[in-house]
C-alpha distance (Angstrom), angle and dihedral (degrees) to the residues before:
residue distance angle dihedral
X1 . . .
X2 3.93 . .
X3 4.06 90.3 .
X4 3.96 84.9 46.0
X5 3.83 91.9 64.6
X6 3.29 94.7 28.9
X7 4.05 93.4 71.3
X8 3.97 89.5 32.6
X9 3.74 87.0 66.3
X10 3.85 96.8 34.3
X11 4.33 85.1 52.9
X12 4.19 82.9 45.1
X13 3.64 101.5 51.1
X14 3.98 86.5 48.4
X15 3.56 93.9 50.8
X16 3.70 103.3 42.8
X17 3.48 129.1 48.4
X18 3.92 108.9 -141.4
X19 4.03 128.3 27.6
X20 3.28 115.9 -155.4
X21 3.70 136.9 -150.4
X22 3.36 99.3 -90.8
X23 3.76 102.0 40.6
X24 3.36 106.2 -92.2
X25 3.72 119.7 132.2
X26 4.08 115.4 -141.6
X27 3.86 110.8 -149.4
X28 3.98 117.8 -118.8
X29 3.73 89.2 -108.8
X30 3.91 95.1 79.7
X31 2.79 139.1 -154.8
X32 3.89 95.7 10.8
X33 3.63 127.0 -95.3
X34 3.82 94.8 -178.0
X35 3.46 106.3 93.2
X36 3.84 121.5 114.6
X37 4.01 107.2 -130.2
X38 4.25 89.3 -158.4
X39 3.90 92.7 52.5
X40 3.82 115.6 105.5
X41 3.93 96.6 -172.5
X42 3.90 110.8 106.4
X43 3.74 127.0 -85.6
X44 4.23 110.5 -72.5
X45 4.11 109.0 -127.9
X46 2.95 105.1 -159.2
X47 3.93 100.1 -166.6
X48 3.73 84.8 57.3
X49 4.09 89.0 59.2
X50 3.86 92.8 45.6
X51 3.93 107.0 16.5
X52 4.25 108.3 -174.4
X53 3.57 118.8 -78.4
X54 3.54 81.0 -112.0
X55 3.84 139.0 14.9
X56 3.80 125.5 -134.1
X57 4.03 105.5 -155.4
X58 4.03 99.3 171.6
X59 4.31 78.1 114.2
X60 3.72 110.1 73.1
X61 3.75 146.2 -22.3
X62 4.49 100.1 -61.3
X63 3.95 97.9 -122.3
X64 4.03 113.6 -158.6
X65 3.89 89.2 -134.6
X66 4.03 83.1 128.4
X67 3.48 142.9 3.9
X68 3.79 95.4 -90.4
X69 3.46 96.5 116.8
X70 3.92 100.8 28.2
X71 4.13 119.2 103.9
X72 3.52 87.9 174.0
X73 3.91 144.6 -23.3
X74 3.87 139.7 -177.6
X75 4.01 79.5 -166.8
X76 3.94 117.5 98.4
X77 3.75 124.9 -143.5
X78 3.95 122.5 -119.2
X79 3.43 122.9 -172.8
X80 3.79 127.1 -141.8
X81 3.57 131.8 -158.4
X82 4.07 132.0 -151.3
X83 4.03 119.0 -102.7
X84 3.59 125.7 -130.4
X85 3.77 112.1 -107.7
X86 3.57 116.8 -110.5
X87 3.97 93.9 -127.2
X88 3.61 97.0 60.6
X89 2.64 125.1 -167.2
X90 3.65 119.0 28.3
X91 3.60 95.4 177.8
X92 3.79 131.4 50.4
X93 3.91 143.8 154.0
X94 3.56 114.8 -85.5
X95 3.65 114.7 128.7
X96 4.46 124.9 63.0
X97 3.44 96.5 -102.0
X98 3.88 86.3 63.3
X99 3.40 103.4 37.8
X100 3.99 98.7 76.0
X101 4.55 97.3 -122.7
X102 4.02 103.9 -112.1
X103 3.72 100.6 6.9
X104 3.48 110.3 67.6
X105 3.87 94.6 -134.6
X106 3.54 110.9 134.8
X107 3.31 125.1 -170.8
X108 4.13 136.6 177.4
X109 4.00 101.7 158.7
X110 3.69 127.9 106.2
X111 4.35 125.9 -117.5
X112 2.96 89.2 -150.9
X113 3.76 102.1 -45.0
X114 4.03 104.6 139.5
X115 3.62 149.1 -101.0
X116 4.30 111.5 -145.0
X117 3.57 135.1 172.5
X118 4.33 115.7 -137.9
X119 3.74 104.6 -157.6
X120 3.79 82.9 -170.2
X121 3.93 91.9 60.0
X122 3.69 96.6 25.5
X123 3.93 90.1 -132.7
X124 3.55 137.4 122.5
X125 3.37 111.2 -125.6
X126 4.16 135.9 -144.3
X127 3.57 137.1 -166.4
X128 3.82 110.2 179.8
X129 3.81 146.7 155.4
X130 3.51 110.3 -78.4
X131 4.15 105.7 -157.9
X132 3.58 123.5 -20.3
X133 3.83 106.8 -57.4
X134 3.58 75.0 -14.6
X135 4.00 109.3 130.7
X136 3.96 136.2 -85.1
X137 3.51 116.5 -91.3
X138 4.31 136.3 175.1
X139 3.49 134.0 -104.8
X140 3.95 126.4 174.5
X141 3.94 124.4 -161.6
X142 4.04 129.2 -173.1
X143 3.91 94.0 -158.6
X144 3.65 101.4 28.1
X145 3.46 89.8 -115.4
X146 3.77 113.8 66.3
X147 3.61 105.5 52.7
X148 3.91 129.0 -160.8
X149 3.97 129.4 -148.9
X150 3.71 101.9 -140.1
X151 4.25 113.7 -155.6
X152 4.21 97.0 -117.5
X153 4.03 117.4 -176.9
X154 3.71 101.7 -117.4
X155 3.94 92.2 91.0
X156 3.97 101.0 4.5
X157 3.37 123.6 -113.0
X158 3.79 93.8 14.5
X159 3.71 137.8 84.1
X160 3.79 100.9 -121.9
X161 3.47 117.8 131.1
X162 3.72 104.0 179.1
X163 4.21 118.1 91.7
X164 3.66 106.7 -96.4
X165 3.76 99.0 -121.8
X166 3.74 91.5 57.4
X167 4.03 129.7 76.5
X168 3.40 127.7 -161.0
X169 3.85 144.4 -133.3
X170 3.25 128.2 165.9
X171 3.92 112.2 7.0
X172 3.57 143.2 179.6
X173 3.74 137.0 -165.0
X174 3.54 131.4 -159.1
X175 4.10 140.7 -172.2
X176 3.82 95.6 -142.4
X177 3.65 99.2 -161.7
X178 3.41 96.0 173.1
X179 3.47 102.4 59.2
X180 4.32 117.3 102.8
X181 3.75 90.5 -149.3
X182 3.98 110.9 90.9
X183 3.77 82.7 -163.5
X184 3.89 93.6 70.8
X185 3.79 93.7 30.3
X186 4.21 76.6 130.2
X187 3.67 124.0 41.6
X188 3.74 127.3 -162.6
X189 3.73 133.6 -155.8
X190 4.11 127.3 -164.9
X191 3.81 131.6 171.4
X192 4.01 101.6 -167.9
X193 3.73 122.3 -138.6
X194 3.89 118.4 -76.3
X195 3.57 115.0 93.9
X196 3.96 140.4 -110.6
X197 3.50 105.7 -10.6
X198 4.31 145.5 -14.8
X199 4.03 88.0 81.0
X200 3.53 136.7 87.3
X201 3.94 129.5 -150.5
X202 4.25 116.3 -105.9
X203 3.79 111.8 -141.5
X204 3.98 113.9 -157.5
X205 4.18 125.8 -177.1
X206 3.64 123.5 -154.2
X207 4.00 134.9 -172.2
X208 3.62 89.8 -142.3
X209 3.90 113.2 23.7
X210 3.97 82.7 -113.3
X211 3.63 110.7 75.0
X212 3.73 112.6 43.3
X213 3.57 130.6 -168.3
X214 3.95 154.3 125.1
X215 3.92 89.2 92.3
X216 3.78 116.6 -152.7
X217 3.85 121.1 -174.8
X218 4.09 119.9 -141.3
X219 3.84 135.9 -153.9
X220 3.70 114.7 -64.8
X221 4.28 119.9 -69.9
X222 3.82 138.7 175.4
X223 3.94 115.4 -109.7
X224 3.88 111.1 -92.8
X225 4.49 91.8 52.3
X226 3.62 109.2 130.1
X227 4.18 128.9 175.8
X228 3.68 134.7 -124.1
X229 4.13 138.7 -178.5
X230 3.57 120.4 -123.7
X231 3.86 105.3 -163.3
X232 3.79 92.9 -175.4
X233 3.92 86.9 82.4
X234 3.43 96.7 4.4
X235 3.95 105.8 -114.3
X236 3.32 137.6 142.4
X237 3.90 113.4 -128.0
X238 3.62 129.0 -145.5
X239 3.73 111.6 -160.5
X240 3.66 96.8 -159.3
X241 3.99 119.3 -154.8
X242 4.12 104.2 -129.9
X243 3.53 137.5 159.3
X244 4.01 114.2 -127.9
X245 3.47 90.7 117.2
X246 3.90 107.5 21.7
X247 3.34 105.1 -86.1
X248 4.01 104.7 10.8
X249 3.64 146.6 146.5
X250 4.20 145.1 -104.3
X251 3.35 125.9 -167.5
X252 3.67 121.2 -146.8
X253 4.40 121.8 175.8
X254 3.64 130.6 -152.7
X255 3.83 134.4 -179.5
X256 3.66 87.2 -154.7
X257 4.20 121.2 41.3
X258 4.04 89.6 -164.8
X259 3.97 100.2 57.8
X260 3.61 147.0 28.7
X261 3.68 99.4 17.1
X262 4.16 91.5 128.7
X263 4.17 127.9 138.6
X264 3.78 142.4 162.0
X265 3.30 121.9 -115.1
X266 3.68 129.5 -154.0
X267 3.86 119.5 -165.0
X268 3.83 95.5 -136.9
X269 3.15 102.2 35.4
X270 3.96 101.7 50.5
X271 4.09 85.6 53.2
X272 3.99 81.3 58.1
X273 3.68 96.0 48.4
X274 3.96 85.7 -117.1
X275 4.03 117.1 136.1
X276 3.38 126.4 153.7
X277 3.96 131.6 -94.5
X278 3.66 114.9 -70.1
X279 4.25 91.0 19.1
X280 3.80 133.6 104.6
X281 3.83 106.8 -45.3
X282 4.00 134.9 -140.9
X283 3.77 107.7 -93.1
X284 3.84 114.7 152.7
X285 4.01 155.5 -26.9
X286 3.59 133.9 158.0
X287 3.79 124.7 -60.6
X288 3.44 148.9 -146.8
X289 4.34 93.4 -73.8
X290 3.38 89.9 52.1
X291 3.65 91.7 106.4
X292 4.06 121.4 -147.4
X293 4.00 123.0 -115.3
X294 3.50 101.1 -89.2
X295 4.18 84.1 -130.9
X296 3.08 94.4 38.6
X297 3.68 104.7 52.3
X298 4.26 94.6 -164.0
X299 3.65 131.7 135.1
X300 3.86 102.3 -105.9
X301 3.97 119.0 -130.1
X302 3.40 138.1 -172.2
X303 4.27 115.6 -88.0
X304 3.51 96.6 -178.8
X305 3.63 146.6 -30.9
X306 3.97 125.2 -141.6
X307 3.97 117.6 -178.5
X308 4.32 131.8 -176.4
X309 3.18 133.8 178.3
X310 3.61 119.0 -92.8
X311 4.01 123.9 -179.5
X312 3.66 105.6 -65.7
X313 4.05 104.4 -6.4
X314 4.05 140.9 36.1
X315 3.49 102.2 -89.5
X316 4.11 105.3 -145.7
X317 4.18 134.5 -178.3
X318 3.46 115.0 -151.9
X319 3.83 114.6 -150.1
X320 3.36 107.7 -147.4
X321 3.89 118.4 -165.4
X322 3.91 118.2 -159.5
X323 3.84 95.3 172.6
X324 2.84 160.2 -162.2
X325 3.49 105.9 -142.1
X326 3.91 114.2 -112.5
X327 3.83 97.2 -109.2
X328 3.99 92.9 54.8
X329 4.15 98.9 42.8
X330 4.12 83.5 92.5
X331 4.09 84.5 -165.9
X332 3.82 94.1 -33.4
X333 3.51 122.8 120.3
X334 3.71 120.9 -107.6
X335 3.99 109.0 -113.3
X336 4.06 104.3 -109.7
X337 3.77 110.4 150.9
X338 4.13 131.8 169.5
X339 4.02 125.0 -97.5
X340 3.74 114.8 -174.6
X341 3.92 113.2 -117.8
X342 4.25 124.6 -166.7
X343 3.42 119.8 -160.1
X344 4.46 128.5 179.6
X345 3.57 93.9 -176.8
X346 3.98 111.1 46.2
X347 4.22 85.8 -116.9
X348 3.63 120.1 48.1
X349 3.73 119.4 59.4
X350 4.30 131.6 -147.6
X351 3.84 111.7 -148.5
X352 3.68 95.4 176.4
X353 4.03 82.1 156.3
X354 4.04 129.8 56.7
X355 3.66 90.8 174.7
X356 4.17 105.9 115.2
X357 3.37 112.6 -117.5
X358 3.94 95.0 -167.4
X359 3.52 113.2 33.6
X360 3.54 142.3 -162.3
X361 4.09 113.2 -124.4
X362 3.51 90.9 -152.3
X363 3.67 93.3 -156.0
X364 3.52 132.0 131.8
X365 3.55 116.4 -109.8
X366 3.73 99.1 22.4
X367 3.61 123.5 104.1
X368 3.58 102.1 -116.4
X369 3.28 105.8 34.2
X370 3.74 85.5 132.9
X371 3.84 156.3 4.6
X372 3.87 90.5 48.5
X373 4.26 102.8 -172.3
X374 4.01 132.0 166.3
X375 3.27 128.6 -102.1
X376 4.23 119.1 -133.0
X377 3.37 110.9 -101.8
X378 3.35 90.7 39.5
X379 3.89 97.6 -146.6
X380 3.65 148.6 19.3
X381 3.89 114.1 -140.9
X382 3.88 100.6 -138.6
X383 3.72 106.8 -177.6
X384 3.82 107.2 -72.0
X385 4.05 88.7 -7.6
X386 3.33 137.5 79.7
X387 3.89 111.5 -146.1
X388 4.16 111.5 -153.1
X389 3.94 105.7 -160.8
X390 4.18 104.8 -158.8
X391 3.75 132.8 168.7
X392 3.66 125.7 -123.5
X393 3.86 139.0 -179.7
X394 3.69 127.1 -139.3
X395 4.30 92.6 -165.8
X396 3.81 121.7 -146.5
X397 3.95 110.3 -126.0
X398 4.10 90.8 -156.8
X399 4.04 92.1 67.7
X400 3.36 148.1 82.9
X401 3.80 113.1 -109.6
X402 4.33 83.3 -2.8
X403 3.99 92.8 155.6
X404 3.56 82.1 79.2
X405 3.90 97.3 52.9
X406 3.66 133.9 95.0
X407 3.68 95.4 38.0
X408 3.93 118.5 -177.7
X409 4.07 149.0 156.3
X410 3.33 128.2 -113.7
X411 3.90 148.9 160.0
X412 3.51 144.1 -100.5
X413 4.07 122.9 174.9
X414 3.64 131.8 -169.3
X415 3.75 132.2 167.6
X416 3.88 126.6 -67.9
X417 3.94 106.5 -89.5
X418 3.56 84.0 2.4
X419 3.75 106.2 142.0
X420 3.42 93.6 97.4
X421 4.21 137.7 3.9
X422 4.19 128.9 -165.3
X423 3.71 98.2 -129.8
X424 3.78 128.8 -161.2
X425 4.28 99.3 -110.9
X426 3.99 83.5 -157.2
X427 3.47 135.4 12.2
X428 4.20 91.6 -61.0
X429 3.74 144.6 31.8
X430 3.82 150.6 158.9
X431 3.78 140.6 -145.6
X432 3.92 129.1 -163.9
X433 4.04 114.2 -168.4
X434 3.75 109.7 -148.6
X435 4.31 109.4 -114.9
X436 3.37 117.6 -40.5
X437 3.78 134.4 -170.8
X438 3.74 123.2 -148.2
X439 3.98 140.4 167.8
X440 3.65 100.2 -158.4
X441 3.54 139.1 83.2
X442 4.18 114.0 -143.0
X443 3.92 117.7 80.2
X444 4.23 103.1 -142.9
X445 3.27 126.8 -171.8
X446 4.02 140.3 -177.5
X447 3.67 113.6 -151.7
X448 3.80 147.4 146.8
X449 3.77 104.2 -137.8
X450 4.22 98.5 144.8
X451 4.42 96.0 157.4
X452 3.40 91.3 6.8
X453 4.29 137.5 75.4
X454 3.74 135.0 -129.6
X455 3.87 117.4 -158.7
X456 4.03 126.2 167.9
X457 3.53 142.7 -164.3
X458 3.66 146.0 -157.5
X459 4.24 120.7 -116.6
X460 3.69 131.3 178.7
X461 3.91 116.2 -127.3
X462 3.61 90.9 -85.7
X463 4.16 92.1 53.7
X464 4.06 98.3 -102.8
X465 3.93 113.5 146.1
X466 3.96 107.1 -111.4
X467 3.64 110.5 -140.2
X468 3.47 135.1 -94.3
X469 4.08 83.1 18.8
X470 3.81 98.1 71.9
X471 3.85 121.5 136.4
X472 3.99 91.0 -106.0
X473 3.71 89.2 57.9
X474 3.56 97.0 55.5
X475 3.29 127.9 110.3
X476 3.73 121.0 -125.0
X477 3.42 124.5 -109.5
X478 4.01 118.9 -161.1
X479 3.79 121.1 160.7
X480 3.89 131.6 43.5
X481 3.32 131.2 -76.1
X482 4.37 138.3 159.1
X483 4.07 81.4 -151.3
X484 3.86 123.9 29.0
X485 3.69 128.3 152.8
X486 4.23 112.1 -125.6
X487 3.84 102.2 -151.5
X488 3.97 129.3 174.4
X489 3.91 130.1 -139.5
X490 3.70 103.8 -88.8
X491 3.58 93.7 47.4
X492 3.84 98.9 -121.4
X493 3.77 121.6 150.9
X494 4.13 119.7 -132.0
X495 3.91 88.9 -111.8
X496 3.59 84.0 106.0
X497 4.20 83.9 69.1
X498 3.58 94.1 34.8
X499 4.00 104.4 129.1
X500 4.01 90.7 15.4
X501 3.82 121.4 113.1
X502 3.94 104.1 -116.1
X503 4.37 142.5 144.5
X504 3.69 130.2 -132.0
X505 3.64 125.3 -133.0
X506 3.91 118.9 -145.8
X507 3.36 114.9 -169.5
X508 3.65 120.4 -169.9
X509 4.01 142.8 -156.9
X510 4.03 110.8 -171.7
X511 3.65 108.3 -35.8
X512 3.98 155.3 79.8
X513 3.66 128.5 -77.3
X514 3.91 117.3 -160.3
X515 4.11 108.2 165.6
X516 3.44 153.7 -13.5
X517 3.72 132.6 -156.4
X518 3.62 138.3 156.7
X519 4.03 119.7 -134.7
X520 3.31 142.4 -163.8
X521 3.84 96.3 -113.1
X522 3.44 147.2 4.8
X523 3.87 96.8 -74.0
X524 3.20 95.3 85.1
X525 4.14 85.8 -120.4
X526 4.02 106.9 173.1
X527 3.57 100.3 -165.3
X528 3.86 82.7 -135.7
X529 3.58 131.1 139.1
X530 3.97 114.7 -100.2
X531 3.78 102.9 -152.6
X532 4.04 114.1 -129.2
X533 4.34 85.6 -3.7
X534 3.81 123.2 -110.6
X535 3.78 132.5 -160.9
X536 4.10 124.5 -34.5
X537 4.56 86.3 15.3
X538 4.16 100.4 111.0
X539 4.07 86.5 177.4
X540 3.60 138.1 26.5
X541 3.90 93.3 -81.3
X542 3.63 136.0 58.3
X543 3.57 112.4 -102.4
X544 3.73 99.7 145.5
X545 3.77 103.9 64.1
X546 4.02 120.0 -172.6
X547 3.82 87.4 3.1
X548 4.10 89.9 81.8
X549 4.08 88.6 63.9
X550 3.54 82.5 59.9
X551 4.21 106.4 49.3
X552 4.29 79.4 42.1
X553 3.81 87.9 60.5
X554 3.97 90.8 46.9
X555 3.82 94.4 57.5
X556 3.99 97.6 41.7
C-alpha cells in the first residue's frame, strides 16, 4: 500500500506543476483558460471529481462544506446561514463627508473596503465609503459594534484617508502580513467611478492603514473589481468586473500587488469573455440555479465576488444581482444579495447551496432593503462566532439616482465553522474521511451534540480499527463546543500515526458535526487562517486555539 502511493505521488508531482496544501495537484496550465464564457451549467471542480488519493489536513480546521473529505457517510449535510443582528445597523451617515454635498445620497458602508482586527491596538478596524463616490475614510471600534471616527491628518479634522483629488468606487483593503516592507504593511485597492471598461485599478500601500501612498495603476477593469490574497500559494487575486455573461467576472494573479499587474483590453472582446493569451482569464458568473426574483422576473448575474482565507479553504460571497436594471429602480435599490462560495484550490468554486445567506429585506423603510454587498475580509472570528460586516442601502424614492442613498454597515453572525454541519437524519449516523496525513497529536472537534454523543475512531486505509483508538475506547463527547479535545481510554495521543496514511470514523447520536483537525498541542490551535482576525489571533492564522474564547470574553 505504502509503495502504491508512493509512485501515485511520484507520477503526480511530474505531471502537475504545484501541490498544494491540501493535496491537490494544480495542472501546469494555470490558472485555467478552459472555461466556456456562454455556458450556464455551474462551475466544474475538479478536485471534487478526483479528490487526492490522500488528504494532508495539518493546514486548517477540515470544514464539511463538500464532500472532499468524505469516503462515506449515513450522515446528511445541512446548511446554516448567519442572522442579522438585532442592533442594525452599527454604522450610518451622519457627518458631510458622508452625506454626498447637493444630492442627498448618503452613504457610510464599505464596497468592499474591510473590517480587521489589530491585536496590537486591540481595535476593530474599518475602511468604508464615505458619500456616494464620495471618498474612503477610517473608523475604529473596541467591541465591533460601537464605532468611533478618529480626526487623522490627511484632510484635518476629519477621518478621510483617501487623497482629496481622488474618488473612489469599488475598494479593497488588505493586512498584507507577508510583506518585509513595514511601509506596505497595509495595501489598498480602488476602481474609480466610470463604468465597464477605459480605466484601470490604482493600488496604494501604507505602514499604518492611514496614510496611503506609492500609487501604481493596473490593466483596465469595470467598476465594482475588488482584490484579495490567497496565502495558500501566495497570490494576489484580481477579481476583475467583465461582461461575458452580463455582469461577470475575470480572474487575474500576481505574486506581487505593487507591479506588473498590466493587460489590454479590447471593448468587444471583454463583453465576449475573449482576452488574449497570458491576460485576465474567464473565472465565474451566475448560473442556471441562480434563480430569478420572482417580481422581478431577470436573469440574475454576478455583481461581485470577494474571497479570504478561512482555516482550510478560500472562503468566497457571491453577490448575486437579480435586478432591476438601473434606469427602472426609480430610488429603489437594485436587488444584490450574498451566497456563500468554498473553494480548495484558489480558482474553482462549490456552490452546493443557492439558499442566500445575507439577504436583502426588500422593504421599504428598512435599511437594507437593497444593494446587499461584502465586506473584505469577509469575517471576524469572535470567539465561537463569526461576525459578517455587509453594507446595505435603504434608497430614497423622492431623488435622483436615490437607489444609491441611505447607505450603511451592518452585521450578520453565525456559528464558528458553521457553514455547513453532517447531521444524524435519525437518531444515529457515521462518517469515514478518505486517508489523511497529519503531524500532530490532539484529535479536535466542533460539534453541537446537546442530548446526544459523539465518539471516534482510528482506521487504516483499508478501514481496520487501529488499536488503542477503537470506538469502545472513546471517550464520549456530549455538549457543544467550536473547540473540544476527542481523547481515548488509555490516554495516548495520535502521534503514534503522525506521518501514516489513515481515516477517522465519527459516529454520531442526534446532533451536528462541523470540523475536525488535529494540532500540535492541547490548545486546540488549528494552524488555520481566521479571515479578517478577531480577538486572541496576533497573525493571519490561528495559533492560539481555546485561548481566543477567552480575549472575546475580555472585550464584551
Amino acid at each position: 500500500m505504502n509503495i502504491f502511493f508512493t509512485v501515485l505521488l511520484f507520477i503526480s508531482l511530474n505531471a502537475f506543476s504545484e501541490r498544494l496544501y491540501n493535496g491537490i495537484q494544480l495542472p501546469s496550465d494555470w490558472p485555467p483558460e478552459q472555461l466556456d464564457a456562454a455556458s450556464t451549467d455551474p462551475m466544474p471542480v475538479p478536485y471534487l471529481e478526483c479528490p487526492p488519493e490522500i488528504i494532508p489536513i495539518d493546514v486548517g480546521r477540515q470544514l464539511f462544506v463538500d464532500d472532499f473529505l468524505i469516503e462515506q457517510t449515513s450522515l446528511v449535510r445541512t446548511f446554516h446561514y448567519p442572522k442579522k443582528y438585532h442592533g442594525n445597523p452599527v454604522l450610518k451617515p451622519k457627518n458631510s463627508l458622508e452625506w454626498t454635498e447637493g444630492s442627498g445620497r448618503g452613504v457610510a458602508a464599505p464596497l468592499s473596503g474591510a473590517v480587521l482586527w489589530d491585536e496590537e491596538e486591540q481595535v476593530f478596524k474599518l475602511w468604508y465609503n464615505a458619500g456616494w463616490h464620495g471618498t474612503i475614510c477610517y473608523a475604529t471600534s473596541k467591541d465591533g459594534i460601537e464605532w468611533a471616527r478618529p480626526k487623522l491628518d490627511i484632510v484635518p479634522d476629519t477621518n478621510q484617508v483617501y487623497p482629496a483629488d481622488l474618488r473612489p468606487d469599488s475598494t479593497t483593503v488588505v493586512r498584507d502580513w507577508w510583506t518585509e516592507n513595514s511601509a506596505g504593511k497595509y495595501k489598498l485597492f480602488v476602481r474609480e467611478p466610470g463604468g465597464l471598461g477605459g480605466k484601470g485599478g490604482r493600488c496604494f500601500e501604507s505602514p499604518d492603514g492611514i496614510h496611503f501612498g506609492n500609487s501604481v495603476l493596473t490593466g483596465n477593469m469595470g467598476d465594482r473589481s475588488t482584490i484579495f490574497y490567497n496565502p495558500f500559494r501566495k497570490k494576489w487575486v484580481f477579481s476583475i468586473r467583465s461582461a461575458f455573461r452580463g455582469r461577470s467576472r475575470h480572474y487575474w494573479e500576481s505574486e506581487d500587488l505593487m507591479a506588473d499587474n498590466q493587460w489590454e483590453l479590447d471593448e468587444e472582446n471583454y463583453r465576449q469573455g475573449r482576452w488574449s493569451p497570458g491576460q485576465p482569464v474567464v473565472w465565474a458568473g451566475a448560473d442556471a440555479l441562480d434563480l430569478p426574483d420572482a417580481d422581478i422576473g431577470l436573469k440574475p448575474q454576478l455583481y461581485n465576488l470577494d474571497a479570504v482565507a478561512y482555516e482550510s479553504i478560500m472562503l468566497g460571497f457571491f453577490q448575486i444581482w437579480r435586478g432591476p436594471n438601473n434606469n427602472d429602480c426609480h430610488g429603489v435599490p437594485k436587488v444584490t444579495e450574498l451566497n456563500f462560495a468554498y473553494s480548495r484550490d484558489g480558482f474553482h468554486w462549490d456552490r452546493p447551496d443557492r439558499t442566500t445567506a445575507i439577504e436583502a429585506s426588500r422593504t421599504a423603510g428598512v435599511w437594507d432593503r437593497g444593494y446587499i454587498q461584502s465586506v473584505g475580509g469577509i469575517c471576524t472570528v469572535r470567539g465561537d462566532q463569526l461576525w459578517f460586516y455587509y453594507s446595505g442601502m435603504e434608497g430614497d424614492e423622492s431623488i435622483p439616482k436615490g437607489m444609491y442613498a441611505n447607505g450603511a454597515t451592518g452585521i450578520a453572525v453565525l456559528r464558528r465553522d458553521g457553514f455547513a454541519s453532517m447531521k444524524t437524519p435519525d437518531d444515529k449516523g457515521s462518517l469515514i474521511t478518505r486517508p489523511v496525513l497529519f503531524s500532530g497529536k490532539h484529535l479536535f472537534v466542533n460539534a453541537d451534540v446537546p442530548e446526544g454523543t459523539l465518539k471516534v475512531e482510528m482506521l487504516d486505509v483499508d478501514g481496520n480499527s487501529i488499536p488503542p483508538f477503537v470506538l469502545e475506547n472513546s471517550h464520549v463527547f456530549t455538549g457543544d463546543s467550536t473547540v473540544y479535545e476527542m481523547t481515548w481510554d488509555d490516554g495516548a495521543d495520535l502521534s503514534v500515526l503522525a506521518g501514516k496514511p489513515v481515516r477517522f470514523r465519527f459516529v454520531l447520536e442526534r446532533g451536528d458535526l462541523y470540523s475536525f483537525w488535529v494540532s500540535c498541542d492541547r490548545t486546540g490551535r488549528s494552524d488555520g487562517y481566521v479571515a479578517a482576525g478577531g480577538p486572541g489571533f496576533k497573525d493571519p492564522k490561528d495559533t492560539v486555539g481555546a485561548a481566543s474564547l477567552v480575549a472575546e470574553q475580555k472585550i464584551r
